[in-house]
OpenMM code with the backbone's topology and positions (N, CA, C; nanometers):
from openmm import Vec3, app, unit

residues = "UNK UNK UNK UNK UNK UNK UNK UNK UNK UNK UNK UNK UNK UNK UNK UNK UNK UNK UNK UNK UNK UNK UNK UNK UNK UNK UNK UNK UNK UNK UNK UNK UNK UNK UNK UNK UNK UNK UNK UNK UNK UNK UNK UNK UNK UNK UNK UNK UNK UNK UNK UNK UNK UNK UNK UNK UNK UNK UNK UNK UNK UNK UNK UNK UNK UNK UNK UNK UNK UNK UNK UNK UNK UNK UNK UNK UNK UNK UNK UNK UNK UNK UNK UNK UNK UNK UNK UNK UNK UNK UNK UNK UNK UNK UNK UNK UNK UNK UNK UNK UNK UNK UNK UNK UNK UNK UNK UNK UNK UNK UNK UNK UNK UNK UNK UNK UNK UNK UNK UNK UNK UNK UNK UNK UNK UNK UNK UNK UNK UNK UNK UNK UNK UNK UNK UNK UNK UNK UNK UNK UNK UNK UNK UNK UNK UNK UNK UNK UNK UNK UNK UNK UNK UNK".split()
positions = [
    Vec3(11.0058, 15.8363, 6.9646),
    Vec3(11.0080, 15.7389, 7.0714),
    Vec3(10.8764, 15.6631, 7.0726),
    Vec3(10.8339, 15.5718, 7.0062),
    Vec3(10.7695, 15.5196, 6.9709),
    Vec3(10.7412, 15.3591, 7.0651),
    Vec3(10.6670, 15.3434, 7.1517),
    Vec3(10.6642, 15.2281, 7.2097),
    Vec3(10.5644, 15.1435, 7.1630),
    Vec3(10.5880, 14.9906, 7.1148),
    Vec3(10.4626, 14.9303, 7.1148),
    Vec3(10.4131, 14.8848, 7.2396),
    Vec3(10.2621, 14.8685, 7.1957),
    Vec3(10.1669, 14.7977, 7.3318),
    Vec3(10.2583, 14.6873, 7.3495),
    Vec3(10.3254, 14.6236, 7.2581),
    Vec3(10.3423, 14.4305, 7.3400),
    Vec3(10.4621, 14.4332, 7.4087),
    Vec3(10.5599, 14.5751, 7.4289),
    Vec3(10.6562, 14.5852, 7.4812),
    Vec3(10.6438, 14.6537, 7.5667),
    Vec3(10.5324, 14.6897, 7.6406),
    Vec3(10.4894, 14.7223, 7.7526),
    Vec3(10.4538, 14.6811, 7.8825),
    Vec3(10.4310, 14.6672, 7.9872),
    Vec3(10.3812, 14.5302, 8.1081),
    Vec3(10.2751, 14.6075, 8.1149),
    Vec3(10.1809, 14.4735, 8.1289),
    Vec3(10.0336, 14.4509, 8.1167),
    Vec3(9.9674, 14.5735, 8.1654),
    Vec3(10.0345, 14.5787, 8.3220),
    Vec3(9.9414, 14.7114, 8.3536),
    Vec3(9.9371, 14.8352, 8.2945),
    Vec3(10.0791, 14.8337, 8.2272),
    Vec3(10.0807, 14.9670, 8.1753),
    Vec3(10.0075, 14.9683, 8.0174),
    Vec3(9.9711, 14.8759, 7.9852),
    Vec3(9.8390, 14.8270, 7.8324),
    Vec3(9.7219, 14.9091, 7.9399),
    Vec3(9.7119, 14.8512, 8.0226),
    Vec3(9.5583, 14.8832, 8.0545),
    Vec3(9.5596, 15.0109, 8.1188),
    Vec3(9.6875, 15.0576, 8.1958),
    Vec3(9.6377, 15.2208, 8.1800),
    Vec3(9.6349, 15.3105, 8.0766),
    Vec3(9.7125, 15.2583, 7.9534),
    Vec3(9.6917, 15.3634, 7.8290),
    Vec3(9.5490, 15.3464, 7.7973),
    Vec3(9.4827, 15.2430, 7.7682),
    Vec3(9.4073, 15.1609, 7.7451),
    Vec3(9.2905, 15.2721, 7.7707),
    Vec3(9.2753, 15.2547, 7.9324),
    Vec3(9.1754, 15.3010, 8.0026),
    Vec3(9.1196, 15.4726, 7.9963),
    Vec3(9.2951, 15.5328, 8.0048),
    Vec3(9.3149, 15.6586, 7.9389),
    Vec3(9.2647, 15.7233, 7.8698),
    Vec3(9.3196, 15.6490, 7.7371),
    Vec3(9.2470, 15.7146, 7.5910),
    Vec3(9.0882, 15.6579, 7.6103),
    Vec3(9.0502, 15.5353, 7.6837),
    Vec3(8.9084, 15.5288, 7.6353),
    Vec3(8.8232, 15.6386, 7.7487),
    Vec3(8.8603, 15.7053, 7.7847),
    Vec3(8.8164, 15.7839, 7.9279),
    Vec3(8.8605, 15.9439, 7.8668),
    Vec3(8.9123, 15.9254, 7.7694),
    Vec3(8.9974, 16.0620, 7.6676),
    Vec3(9.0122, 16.1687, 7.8170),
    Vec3(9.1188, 16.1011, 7.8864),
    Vec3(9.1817, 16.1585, 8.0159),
    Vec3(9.2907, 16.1844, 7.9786),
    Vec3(9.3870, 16.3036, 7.9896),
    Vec3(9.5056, 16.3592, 7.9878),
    Vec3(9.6064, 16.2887, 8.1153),
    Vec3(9.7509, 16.3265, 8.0620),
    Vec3(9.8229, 16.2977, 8.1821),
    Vec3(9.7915, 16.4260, 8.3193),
    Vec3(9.7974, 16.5304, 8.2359),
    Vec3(9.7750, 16.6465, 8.3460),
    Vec3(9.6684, 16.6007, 8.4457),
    Vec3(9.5159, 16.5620, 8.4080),
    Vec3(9.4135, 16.5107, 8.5184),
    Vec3(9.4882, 16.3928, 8.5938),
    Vec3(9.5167, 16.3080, 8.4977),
    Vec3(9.5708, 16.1856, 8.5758),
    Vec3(9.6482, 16.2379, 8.6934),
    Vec3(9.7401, 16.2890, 8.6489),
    Vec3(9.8562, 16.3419, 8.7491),
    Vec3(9.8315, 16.3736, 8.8910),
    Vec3(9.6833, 16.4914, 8.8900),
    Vec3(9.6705, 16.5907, 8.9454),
    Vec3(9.5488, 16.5061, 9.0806),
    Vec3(9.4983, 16.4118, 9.0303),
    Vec3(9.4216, 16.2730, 9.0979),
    Vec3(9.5529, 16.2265, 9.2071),
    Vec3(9.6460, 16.1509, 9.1575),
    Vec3(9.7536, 16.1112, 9.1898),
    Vec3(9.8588, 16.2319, 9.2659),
    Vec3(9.8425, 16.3226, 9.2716),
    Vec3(9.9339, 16.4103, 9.3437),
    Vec3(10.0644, 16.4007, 9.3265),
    Vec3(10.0871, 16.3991, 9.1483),
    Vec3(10.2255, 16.3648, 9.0800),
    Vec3(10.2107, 16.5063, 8.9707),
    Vec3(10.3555, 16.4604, 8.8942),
    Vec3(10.3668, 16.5617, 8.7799),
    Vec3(10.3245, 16.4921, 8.6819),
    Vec3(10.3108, 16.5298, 8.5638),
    Vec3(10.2146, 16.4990, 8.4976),
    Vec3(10.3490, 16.3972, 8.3944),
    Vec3(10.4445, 16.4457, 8.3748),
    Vec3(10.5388, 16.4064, 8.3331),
    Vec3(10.6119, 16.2686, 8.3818),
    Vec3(10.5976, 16.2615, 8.5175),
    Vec3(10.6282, 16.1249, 8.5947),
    Vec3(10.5444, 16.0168, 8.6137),
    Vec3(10.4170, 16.1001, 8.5630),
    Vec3(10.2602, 16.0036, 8.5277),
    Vec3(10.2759, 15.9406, 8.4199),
    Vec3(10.3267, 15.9971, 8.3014),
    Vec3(10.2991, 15.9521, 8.2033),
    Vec3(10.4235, 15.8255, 8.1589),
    Vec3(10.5204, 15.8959, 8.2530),
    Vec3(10.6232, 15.7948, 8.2664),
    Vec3(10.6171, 15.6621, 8.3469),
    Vec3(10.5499, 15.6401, 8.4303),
    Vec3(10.4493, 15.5594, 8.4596),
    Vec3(10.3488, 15.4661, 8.4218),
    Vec3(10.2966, 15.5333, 8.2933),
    Vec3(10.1769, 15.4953, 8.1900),
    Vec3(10.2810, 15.3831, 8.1198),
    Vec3(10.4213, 15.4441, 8.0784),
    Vec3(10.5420, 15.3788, 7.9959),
    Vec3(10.6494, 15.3104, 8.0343),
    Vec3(10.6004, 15.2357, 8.1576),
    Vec3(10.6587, 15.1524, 8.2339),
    Vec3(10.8378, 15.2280, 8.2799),
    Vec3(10.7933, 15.3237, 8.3315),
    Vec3(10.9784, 15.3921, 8.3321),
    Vec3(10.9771, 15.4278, 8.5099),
    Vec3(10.8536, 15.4482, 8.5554),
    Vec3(10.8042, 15.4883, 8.7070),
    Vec3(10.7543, 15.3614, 8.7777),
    Vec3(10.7663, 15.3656, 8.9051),
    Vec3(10.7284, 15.2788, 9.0006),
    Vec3(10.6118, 15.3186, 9.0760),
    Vec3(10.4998, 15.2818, 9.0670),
    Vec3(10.3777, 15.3365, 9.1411),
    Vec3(10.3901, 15.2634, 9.2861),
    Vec3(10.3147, 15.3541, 9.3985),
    Vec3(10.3322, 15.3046, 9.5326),
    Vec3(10.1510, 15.2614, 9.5190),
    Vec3(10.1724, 15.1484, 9.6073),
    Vec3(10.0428, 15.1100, 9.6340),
    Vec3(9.9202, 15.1942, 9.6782),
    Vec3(9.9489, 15.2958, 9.7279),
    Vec3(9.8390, 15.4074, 9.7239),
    Vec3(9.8374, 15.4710, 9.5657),
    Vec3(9.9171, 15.4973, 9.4674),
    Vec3(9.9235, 15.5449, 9.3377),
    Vec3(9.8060, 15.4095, 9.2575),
    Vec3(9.8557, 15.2915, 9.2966),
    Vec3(9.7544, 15.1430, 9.2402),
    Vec3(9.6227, 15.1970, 9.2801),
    Vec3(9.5817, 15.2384, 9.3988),
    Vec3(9.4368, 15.2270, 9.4280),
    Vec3(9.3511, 15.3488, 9.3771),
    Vec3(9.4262, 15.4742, 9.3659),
    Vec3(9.4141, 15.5683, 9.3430),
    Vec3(9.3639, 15.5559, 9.1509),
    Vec3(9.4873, 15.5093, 9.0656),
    Vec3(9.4512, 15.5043, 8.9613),
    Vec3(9.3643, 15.3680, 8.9252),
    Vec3(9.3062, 15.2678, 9.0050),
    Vec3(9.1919, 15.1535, 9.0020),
    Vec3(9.0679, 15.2497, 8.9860),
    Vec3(9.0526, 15.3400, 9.1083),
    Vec3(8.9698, 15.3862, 9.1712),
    Vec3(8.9586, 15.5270, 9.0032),
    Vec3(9.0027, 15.5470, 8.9525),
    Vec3(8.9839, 15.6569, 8.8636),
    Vec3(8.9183, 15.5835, 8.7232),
    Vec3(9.0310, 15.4891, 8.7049),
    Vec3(8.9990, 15.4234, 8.5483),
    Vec3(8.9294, 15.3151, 8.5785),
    Vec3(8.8426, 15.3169, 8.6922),
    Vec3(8.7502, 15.1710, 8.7509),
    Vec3(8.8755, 14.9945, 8.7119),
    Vec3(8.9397, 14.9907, 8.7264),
    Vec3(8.9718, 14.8664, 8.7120),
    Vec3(9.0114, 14.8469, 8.8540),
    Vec3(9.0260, 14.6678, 8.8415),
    Vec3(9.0741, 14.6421, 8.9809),
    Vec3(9.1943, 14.6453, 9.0458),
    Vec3(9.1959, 14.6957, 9.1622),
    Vec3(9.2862, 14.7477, 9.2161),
    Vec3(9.4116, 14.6139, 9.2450),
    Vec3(9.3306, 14.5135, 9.3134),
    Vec3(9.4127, 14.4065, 9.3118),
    Vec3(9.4713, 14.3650, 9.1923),
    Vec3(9.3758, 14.3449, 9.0585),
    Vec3(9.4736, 14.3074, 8.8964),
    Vec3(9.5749, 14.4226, 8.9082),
    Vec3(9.5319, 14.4834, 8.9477),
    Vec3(9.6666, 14.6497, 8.9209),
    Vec3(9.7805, 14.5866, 8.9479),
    Vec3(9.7718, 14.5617, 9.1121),
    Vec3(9.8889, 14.5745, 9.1492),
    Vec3(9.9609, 14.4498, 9.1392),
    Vec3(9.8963, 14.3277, 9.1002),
    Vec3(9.9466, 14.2167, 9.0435),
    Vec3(10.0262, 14.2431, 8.9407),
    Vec3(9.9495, 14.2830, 8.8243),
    Vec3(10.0042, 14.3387, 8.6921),
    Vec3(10.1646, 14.4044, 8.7462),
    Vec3(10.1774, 14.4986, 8.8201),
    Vec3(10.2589, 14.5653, 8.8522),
    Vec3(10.3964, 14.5018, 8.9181),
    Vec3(10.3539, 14.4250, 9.0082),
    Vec3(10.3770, 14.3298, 9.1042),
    Vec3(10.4588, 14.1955, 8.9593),
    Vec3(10.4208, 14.1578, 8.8911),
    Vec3(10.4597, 14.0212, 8.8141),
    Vec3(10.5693, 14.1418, 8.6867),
    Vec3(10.5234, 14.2887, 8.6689),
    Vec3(10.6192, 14.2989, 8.6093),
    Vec3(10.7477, 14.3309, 8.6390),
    Vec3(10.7826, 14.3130, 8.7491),
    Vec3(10.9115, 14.4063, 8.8114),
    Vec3(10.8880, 14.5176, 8.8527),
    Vec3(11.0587, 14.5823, 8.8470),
    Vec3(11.1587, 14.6873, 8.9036),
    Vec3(11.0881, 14.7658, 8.7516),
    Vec3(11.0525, 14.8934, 8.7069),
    Vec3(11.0563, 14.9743, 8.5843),
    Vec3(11.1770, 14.9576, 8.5503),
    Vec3(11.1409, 14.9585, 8.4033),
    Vec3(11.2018, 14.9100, 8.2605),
    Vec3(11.3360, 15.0357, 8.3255),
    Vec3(11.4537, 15.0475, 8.3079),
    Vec3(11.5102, 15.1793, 8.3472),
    Vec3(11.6450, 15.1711, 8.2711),
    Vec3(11.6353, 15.0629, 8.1599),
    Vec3(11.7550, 15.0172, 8.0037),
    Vec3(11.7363, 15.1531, 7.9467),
    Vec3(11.8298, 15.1867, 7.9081),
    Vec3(11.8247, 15.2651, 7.7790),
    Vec3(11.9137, 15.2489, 7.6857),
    Vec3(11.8870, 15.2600, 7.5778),
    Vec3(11.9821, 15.2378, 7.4650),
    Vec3(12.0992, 15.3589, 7.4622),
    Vec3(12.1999, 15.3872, 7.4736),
    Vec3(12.2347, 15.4943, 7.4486),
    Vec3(12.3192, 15.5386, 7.3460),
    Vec3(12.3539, 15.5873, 7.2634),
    Vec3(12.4443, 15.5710, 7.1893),
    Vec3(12.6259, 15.5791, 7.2434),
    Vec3(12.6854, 15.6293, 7.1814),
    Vec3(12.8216, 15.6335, 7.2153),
    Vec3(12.8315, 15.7208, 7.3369),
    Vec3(12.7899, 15.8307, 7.4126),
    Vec3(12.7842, 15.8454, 7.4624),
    Vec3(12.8647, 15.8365, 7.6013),
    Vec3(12.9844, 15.8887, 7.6518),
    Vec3(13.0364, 15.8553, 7.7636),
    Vec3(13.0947, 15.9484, 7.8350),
    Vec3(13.0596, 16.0853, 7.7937),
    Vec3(13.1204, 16.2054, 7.8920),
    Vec3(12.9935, 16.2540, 7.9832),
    Vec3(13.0170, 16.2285, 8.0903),
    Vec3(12.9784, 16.2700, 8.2179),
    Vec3(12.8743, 16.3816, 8.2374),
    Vec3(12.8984, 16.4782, 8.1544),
    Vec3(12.8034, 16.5731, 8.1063),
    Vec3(12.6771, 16.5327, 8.0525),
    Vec3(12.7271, 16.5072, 7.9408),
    Vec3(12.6180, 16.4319, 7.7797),
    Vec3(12.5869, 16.3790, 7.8249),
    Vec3(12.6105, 16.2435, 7.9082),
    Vec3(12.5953, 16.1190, 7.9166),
    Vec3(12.4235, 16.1030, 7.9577),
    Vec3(12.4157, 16.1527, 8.0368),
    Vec3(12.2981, 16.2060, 8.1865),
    Vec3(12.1683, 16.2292, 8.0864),
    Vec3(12.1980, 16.3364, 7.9716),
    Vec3(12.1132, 16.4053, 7.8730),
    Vec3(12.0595, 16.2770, 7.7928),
    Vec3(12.1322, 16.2085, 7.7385),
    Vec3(12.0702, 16.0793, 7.6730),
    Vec3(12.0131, 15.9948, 7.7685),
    Vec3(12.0835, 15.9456, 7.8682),
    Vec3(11.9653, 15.9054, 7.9779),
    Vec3(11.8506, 15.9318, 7.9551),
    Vec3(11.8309, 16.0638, 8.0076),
    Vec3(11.6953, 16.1123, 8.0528),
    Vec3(11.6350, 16.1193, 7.9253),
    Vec3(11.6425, 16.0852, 7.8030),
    Vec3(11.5311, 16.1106, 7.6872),
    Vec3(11.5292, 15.9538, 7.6909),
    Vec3(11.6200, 15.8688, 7.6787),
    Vec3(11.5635, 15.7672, 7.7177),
    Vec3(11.4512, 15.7003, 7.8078),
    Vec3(11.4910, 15.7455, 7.8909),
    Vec3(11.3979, 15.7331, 8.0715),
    Vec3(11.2576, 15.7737, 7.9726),
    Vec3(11.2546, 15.8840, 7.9768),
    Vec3(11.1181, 16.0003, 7.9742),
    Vec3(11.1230, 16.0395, 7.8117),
    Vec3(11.1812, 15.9731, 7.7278),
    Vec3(11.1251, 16.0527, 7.5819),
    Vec3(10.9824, 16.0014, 7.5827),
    Vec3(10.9465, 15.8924, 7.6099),
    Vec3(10.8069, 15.8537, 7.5638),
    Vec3(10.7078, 15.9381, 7.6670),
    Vec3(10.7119, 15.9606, 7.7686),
    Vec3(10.6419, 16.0218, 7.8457),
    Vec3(10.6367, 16.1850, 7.7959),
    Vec3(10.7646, 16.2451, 7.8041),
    Vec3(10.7704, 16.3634, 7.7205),
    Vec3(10.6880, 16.3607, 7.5708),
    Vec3(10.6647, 16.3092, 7.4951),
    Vec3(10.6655, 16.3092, 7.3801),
    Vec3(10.4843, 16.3085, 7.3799),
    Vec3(10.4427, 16.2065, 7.4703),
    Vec3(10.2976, 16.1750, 7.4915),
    Vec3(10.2570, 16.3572, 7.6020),
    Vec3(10.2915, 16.4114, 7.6477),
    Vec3(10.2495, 16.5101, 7.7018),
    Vec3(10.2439, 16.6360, 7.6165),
    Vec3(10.3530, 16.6310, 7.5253),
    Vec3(10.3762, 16.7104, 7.3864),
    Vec3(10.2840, 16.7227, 7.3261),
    Vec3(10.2652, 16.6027, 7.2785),
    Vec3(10.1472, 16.5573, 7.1829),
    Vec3(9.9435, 16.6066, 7.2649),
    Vec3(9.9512, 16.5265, 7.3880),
    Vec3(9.8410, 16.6314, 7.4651),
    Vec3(9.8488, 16.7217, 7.4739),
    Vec3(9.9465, 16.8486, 7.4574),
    Vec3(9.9112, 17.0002, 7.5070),
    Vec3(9.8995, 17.0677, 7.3341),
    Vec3(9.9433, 17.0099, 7.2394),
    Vec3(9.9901, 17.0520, 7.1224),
    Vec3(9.9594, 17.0084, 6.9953),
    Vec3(9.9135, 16.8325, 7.0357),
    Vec3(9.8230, 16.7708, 6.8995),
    Vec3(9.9535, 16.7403, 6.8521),
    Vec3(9.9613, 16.6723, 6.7233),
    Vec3(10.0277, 16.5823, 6.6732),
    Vec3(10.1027, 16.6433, 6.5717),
    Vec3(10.2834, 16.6248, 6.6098),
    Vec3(10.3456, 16.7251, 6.5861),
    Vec3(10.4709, 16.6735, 6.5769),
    Vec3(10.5679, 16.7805, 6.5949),
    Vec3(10.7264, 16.7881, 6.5698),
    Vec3(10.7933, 16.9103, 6.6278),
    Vec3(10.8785, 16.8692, 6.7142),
    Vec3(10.9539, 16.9873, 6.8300),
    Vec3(11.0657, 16.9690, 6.6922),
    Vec3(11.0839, 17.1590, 6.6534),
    Vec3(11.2011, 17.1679, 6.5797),
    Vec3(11.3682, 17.2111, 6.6518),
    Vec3(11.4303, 17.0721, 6.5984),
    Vec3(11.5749, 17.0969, 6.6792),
    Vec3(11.6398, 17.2227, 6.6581),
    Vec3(11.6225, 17.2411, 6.5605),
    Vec3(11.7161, 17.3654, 6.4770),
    Vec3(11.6916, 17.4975, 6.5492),
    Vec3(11.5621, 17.4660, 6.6070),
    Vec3(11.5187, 17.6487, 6.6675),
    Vec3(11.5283, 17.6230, 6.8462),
    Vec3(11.5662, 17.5310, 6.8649),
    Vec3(11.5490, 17.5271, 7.0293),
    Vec3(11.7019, 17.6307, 7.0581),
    Vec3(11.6277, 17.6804, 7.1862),
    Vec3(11.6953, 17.7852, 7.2266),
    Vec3(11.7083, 17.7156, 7.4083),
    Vec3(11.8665, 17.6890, 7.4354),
    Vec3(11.8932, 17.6688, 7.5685),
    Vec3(11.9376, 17.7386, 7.6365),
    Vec3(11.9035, 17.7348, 7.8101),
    Vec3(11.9703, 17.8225, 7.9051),
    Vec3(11.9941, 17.7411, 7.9974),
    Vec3(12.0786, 17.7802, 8.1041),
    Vec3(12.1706, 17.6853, 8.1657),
    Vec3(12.1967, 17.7617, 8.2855),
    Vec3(12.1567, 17.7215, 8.4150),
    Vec3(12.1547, 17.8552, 8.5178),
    Vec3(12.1965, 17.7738, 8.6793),
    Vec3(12.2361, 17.7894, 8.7402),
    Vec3(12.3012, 17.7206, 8.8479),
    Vec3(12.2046, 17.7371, 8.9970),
    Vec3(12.1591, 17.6075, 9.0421),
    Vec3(12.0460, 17.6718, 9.1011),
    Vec3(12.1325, 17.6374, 9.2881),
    Vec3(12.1703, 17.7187, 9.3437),
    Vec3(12.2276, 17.6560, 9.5082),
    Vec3(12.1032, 17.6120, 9.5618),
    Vec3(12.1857, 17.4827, 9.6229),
    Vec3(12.1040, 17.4246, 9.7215),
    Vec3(12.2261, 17.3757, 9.7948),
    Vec3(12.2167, 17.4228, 9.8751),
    Vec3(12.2968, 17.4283, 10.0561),
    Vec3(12.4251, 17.4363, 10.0429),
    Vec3(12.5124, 17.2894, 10.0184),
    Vec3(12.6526, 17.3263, 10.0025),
    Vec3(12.7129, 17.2483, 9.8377),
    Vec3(12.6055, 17.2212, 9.7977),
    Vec3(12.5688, 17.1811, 9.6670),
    Vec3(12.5166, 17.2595, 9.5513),
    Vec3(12.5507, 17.2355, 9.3987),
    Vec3(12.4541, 17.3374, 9.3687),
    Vec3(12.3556, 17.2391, 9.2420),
    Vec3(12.2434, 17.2806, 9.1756),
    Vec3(12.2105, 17.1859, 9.0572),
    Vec3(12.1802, 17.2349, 8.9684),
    Vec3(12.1564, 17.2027, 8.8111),
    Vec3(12.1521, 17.2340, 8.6994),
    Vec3(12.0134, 17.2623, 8.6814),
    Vec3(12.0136, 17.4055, 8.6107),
    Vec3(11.8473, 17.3807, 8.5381),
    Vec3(11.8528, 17.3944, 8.3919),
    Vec3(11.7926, 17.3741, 8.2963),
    Vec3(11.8539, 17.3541, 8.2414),
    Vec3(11.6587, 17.4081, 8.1518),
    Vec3(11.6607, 17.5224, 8.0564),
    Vec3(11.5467, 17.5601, 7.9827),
    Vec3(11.5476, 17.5332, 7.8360),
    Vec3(11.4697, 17.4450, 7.7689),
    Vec3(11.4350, 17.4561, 7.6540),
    Vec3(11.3194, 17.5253, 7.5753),
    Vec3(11.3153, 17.6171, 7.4839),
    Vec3(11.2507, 17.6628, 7.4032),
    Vec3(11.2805, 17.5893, 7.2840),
    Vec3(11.1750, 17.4922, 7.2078),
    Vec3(11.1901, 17.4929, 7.0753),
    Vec3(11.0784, 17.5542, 7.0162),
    Vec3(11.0309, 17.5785, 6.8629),
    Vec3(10.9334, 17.5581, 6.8186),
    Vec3(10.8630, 17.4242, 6.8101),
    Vec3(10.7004, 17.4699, 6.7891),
    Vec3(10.6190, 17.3016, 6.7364),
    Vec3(10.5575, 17.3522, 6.6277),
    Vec3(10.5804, 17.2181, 6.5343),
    Vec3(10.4874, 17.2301, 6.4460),
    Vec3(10.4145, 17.1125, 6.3751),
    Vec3(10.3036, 17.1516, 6.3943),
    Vec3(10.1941, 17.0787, 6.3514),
    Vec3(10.2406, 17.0023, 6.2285),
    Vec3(10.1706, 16.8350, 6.2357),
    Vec3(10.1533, 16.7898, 6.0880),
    Vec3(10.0319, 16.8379, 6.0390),
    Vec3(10.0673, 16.8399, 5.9065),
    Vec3(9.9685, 16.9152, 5.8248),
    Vec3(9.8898, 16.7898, 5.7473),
    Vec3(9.7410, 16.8158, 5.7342),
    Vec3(9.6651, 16.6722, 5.6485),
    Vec3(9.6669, 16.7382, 5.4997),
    Vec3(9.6321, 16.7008, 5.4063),
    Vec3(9.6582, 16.7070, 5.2559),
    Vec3(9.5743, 16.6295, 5.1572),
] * unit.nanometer
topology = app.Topology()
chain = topology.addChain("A")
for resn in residues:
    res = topology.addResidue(resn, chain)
    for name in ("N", "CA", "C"):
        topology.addAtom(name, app.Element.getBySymbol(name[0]), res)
């Protein structure tokens, strides 16, 4: 899941931007912001909607201005929230491609911070699937184990 900078909105250039030049994780970011680190980074990848306290908060961290922030933010819209999906149309599945859409880039960038630069192997992921009640409703959780493994230099 590979995003370029020029297909990004502006603000979200200048928080990667600011990020890596500050060699700040999503986890700190997050934890500033009183978010998950995962919805931060989704954020960073134009997929989240920051509230104007989230603008001043991350001005106030990566020093930029708070007002360009929220302009930037402000001129780019509603978050990007397209996904490509493939064929995809059972009710189940459907949801699952969503969400790597939504959040592969955010997932993938948090991967890469806890783990260095790598490859989640499909073949070994191990799922569980457990029914969680909530009131007269119930919801999915849903656990992945894969392996990672490192690229190797040569």
């Amino acid at each position: 899941m590979n995003i370029s900078n020029e297909s990004l909105p502006p603000a979200c250039v200048k928080l990667l931007h600011e990020k890596a030049r500050r060699k700040l994780t999503f986890s700190q970011i997050a934890s500033q912001l009183s978010h998950d680190e995962v919805w931060t980074a989704a954020l960073f990848y134009g997929r989240a909607a920051p509230t104007l306290k989230d603008i001043r908060l991350l001005a106030d961290l990566l020093n930029l201005s708070a007002e360009t922030l929220e302009e930037d933010f402000r001129m780019a819209g509603p978050p990007l929230r397209a996904v490509s999906v493939s064929r995809a149309t059972d009710p189940v599945v459907y949801p699952f491609h969503e969400a790597i859409g939504l959040y592969g880039p955010a997932l993938r960038s948090v991967i890469v911070e806890k783990f260095g630069d790598g490859a989640v192997c499909a073949p070994s992921i191990k799922v569980r699937v457990e029914k969680v009640p909530r009131g007269k409703t119930n919801d999915v959780r849903l656990t992945l184990d894969a392996a990672y493994s490192s690229y190797q230099s040569w």
